[in-house]
Backbone as CSV, one residue per row, in Angstrom:
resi,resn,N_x,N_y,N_z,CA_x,CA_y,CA_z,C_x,C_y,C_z
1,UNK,-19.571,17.677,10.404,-18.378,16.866,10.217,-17.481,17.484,9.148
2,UNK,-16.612,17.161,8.915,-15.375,17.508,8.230,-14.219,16.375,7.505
3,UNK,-14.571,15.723,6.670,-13.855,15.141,6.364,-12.441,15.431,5.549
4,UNK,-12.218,17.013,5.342,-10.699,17.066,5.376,-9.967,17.160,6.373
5,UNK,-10.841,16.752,7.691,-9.902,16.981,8.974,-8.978,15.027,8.785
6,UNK,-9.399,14.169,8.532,-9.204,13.045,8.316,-7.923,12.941,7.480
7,UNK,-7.828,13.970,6.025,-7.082,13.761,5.355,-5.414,14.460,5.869
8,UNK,-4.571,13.927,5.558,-3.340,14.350,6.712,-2.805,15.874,5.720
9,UNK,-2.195,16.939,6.438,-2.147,18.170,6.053,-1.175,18.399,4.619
10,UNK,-0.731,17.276,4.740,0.835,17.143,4.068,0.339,16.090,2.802
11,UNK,-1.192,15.873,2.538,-1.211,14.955,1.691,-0.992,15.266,0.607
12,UNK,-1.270,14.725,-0.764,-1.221,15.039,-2.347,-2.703,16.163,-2.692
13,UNK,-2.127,16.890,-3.738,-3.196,17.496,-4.133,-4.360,16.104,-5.051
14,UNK,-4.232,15.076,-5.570,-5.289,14.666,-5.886,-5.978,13.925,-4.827
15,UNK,-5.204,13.687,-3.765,-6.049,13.024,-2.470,-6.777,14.577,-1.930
16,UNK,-6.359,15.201,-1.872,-7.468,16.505,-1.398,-8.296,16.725,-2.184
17,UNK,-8.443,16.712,-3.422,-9.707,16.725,-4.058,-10.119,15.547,-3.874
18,UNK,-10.000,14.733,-4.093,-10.944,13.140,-3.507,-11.504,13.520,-2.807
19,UNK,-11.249,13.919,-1.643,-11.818,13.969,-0.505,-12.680,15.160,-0.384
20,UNK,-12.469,16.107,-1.191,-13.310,17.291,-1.022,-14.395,16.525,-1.818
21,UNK,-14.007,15.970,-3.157,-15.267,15.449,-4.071,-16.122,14.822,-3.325
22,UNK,-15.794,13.903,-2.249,-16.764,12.834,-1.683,-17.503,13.717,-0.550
23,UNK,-17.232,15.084,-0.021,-17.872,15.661,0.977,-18.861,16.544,-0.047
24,UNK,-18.576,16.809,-0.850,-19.472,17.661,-1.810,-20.472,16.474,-2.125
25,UNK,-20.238,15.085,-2.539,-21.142,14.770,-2.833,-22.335,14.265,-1.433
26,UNK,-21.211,13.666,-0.173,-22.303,13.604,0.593,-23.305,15.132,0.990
27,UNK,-22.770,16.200,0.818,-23.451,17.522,1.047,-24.768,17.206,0.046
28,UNK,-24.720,17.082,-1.040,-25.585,16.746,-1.853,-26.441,16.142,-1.767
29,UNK,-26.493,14.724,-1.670,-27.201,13.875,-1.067,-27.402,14.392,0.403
30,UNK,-27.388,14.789,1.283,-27.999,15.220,2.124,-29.242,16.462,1.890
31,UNK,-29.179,17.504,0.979,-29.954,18.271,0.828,-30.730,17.606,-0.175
32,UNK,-30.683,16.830,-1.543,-31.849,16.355,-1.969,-32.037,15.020,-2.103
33,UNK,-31.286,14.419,-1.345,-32.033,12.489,-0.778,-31.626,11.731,-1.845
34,UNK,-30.597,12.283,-2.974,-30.602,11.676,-3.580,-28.984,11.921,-4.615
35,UNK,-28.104,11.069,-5.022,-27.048,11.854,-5.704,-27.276,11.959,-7.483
């Protein structure tokens, strides 16, 4: 999955890091079960 496909191309740079932050953290929690 990809959740900067969600975020629109034209958004703000602090909504693109949001959104990168929250995929980094689900990446995380997926490899050790835990954040």
């Amino acid at each position: 999955y990809n959740l900067a496909m969600v975020v629109a191309p034209d958004a703000s740079a602090p909504v693109k890091a949001v959104a990168d932050h929250i995929r980094a953290t689900f990446e995380l929690f997926r490899e050790t079960g835990k954040f």
